[in-house]
N, C-alpha and C positions, 0 to 999 in steps of 0.2 A: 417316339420322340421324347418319350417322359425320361429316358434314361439318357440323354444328350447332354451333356455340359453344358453349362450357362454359356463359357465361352465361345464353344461351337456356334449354339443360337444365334450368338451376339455378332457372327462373323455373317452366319448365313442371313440376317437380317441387315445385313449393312450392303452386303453382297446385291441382291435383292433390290434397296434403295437405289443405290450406286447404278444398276440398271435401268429402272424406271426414271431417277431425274436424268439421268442421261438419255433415255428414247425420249423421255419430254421435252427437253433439250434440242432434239436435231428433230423432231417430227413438229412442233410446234413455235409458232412464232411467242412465248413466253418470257418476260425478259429473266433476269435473276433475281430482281426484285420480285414478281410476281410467284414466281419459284418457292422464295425464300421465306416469302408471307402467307402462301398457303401452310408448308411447314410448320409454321410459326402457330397459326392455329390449329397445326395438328395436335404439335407439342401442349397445347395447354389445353384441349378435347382431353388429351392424355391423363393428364394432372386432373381436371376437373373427375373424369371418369374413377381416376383411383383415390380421390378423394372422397366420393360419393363412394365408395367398396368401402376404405374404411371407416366411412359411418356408420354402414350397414353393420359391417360387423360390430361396431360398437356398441349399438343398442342390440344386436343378439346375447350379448356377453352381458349387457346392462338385463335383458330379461330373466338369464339364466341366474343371476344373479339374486332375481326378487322372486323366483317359484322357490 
């Protein structure tokens, strides 16, 4: 998969989504709101988690720095 294009990814990850909220959708009494706000803190799980990466590497680069 390392040599797949971002775009590929991007289709097969949507591909994917587009599955799940839709079994969720017809197998679950979920409204869309409730849908749309699990999402909601997926999206910022997301952000908090790559935020926290690059700090990490920030202070490796900050170490490599002062040896």
């Amino acid at each position: 998969m390392d040599d797949m294009k971002e775009s590929k990814q991007i289709e097969m990850f949507t591909d994917e989504l587009d599955k799940l909220t839709g079994r969720y959708a017809s197998e679950f009494d979920l409204t869309v709101a409730s849908m749309v706000g699990v999402l909601q803190c997926q999206i910022h799980q997301l952000i908090h988690a790559a935020l926290i990466s690059d700090d990490d590497d920030d202070d490796e680069e900050d170490e490599e720095e002062t040896v």
